[in-house]
C-alpha positions as CSV (number, residue, x, y, z in Angstrom):
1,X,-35.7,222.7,-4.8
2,X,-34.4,219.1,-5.1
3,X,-34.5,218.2,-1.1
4,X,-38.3,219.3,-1.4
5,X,-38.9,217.7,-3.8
6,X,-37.1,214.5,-2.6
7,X,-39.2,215.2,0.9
8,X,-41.9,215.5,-0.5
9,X,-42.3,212.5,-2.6
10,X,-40.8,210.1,0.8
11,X,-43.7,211.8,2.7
12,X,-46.3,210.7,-0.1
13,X,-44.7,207.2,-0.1
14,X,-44.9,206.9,3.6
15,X,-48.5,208.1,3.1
16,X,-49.6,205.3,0.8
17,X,-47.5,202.4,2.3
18,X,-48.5,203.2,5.9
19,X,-52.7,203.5,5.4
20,X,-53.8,207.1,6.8
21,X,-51.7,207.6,10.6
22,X,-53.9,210.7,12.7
23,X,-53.5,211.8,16.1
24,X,-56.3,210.8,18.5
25,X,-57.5,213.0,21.8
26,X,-56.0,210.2,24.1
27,X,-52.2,210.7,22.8
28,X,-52.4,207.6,20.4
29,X,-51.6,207.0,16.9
30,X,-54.2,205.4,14.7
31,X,-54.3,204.0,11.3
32,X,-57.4,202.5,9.3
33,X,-57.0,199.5,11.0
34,X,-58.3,201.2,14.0
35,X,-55.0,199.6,15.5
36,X,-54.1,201.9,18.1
37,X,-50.1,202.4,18.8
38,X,-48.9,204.8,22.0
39,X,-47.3,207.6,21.5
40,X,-43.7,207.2,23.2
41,X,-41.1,210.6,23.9
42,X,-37.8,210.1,23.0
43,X,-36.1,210.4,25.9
44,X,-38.4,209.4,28.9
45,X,-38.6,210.6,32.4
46,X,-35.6,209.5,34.9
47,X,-35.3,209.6,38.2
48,X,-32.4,209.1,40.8
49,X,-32.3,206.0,43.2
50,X,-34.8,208.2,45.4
51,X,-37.3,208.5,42.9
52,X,-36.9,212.0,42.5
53,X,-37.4,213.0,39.0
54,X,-33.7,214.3,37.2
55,X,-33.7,218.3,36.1
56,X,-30.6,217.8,33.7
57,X,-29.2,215.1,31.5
58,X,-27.2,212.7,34.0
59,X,-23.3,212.5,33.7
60,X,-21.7,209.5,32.6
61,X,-21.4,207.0,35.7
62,X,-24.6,208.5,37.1
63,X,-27.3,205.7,38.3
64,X,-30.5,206.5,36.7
65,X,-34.0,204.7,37.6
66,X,-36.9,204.3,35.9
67,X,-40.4,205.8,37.7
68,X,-40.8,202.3,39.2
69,X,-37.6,202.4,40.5
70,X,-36.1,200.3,37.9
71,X,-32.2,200.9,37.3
72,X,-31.8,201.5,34.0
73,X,-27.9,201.3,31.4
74,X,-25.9,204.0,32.0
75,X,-26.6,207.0,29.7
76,X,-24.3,207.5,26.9
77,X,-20.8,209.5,27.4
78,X,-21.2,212.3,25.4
79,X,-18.5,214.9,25.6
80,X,-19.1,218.4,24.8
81,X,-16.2,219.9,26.4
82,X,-12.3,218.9,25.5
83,X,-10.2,217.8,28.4
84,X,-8.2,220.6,30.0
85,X,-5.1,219.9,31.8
86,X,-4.8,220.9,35.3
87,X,-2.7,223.6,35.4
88,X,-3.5,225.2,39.3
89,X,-4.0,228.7,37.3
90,X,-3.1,231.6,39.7
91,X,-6.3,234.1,40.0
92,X,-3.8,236.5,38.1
93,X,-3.2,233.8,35.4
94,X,-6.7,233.3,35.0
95,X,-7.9,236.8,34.5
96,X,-4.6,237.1,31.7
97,X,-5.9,233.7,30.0
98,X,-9.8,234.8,30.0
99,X,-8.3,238.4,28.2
100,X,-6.4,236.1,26.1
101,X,-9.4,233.7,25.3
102,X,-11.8,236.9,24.8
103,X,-9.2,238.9,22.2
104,X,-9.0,235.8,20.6
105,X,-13.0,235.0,20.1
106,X,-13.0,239.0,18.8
107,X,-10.6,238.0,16.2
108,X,-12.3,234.6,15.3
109,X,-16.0,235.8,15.0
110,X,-15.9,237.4,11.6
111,X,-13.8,234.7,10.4
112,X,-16.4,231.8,11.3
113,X,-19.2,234.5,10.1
114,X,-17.3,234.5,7.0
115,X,-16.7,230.9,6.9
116,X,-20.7,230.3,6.9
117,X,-21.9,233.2,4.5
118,X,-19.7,231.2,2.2
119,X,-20.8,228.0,3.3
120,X,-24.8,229.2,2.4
121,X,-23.5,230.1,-1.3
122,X,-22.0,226.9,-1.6
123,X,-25.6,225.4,-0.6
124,X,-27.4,227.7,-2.6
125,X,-25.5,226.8,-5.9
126,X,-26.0,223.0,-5.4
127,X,-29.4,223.8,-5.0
128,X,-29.6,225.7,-8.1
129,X,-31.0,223.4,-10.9
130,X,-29.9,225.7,-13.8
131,X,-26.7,224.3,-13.0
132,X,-24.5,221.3,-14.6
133,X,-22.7,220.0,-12.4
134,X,-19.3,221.0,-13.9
135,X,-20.9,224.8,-13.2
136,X,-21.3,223.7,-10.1
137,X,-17.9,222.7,-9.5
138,X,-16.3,226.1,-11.1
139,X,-18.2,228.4,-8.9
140,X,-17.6,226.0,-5.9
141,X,-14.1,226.0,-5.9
142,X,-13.0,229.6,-5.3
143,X,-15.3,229.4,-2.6
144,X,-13.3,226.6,-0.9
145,X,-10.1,227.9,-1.5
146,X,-11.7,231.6,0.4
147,X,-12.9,228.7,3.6
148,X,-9.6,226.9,3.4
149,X,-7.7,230.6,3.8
150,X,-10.3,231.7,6.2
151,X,-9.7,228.3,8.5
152,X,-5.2,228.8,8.2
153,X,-5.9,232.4,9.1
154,X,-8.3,231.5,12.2
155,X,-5.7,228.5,13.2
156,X,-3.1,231.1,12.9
157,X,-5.0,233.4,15.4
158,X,-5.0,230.5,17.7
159,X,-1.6,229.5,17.8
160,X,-0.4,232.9,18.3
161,X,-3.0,233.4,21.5
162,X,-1.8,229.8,22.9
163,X,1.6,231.4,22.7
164,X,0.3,234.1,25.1
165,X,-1.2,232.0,27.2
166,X,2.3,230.0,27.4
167,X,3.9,232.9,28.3
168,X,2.0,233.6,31.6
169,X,2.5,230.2,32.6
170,X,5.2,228.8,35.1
171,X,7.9,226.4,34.2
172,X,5.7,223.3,36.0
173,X,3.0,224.8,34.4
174,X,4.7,225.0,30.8
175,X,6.0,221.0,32.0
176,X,2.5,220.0,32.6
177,X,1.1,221.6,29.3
178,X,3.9,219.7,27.7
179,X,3.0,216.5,29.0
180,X,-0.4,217.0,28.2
181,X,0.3,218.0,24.6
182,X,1.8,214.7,24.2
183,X,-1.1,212.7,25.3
184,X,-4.5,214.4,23.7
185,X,-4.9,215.7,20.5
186,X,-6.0,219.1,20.2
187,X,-9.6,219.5,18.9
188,X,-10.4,219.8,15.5
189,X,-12.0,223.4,15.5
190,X,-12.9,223.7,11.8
191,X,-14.2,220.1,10.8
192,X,-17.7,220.2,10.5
């Protein structure tokens, strides 16, 4: 009720400050001023050194052009994926690891499906106006102490699976995970 509220009085003060803003037939914005301002997407077109337009988002170090042929900066490095060391993985290894990986999302699902049904009732009793805030707080904490349980019994889960997955490895591969281990730091599952 608050965030509406909040939204909807920023939207009435963007209103008033900015004149009236509609949408004309040609893809233009105008005001009252009759001053006409394009409307731009946020992320345009891109094309490769050829001029062919690009499908997919390019990869950090790709060259990307504009439609006049224009290079453009390099696109930002955004990393979705966690380096992996390279392990060379037998074709036996790697069926083992993806029965290890899958037994271990089957234990983890209810646990993050937990984690968020919890997560909602936190949201729903800071949106609740009834509330003081020291309410707030006594009804909140349980609640974070269930997460915080929830999170050392899912990190649990995963440290026994990355034991089984050390287990089918060779003593290079075991070295090599080592080494590894040493130079990244594994990824922070439950910080949100």
């Amino acid at each position: 009720m608050k965030k509406s509220l909040f939204m909807a009085t920023m939207l009435a003060m963007v209103l008033m400050l900015n004149n009236t803003v509609v949408a004309t037939e040609n893809n233009t914005l105008q005001n009252n001023s009759q001053t006409k301002v394009p409307i731009t997407k946020t992320f345009p077109k891109l094309y490769d050194k050829d001029g062919n337009e690009l499908k997919s988002f390019p990869k950090p170090g790709d060259e990307v052009y504009d439609k006049d042929g224009n290079k453009l900066p390099p696109p930002p490095k955004f990393c979705h994926h966690h380096p992996k060391p390279d392990l060379n993985l037998t074709d036996k290894q790697k069926e083992k690891a993806d029965k290890i990986r899958e037994e271990s999302r089957k234990k983890i699902k209810p646990i993050r499906n937990e984690i968020h049904n919890l997560k909602n009732e936190i949201w729903e009793i800071k949106e609740n106006d009834a509330l003081n805030m020291e309410e707030q707080h006594e009804k909140i904490a349980p609640l974070m102490q269930k997460i915080e349980k929830l999170r050392n019994e899912a990190d649990n889960i995963r440290q026994e699976d990355m034991k089984q997955f050390e287990k089918i490895l060779t003593k290079e591969q075991k070295k090599t995970l080592e080494e590894f281990k040493k130079t990244h730091k594994p990824p922070k599952f439950h910080k949100e």
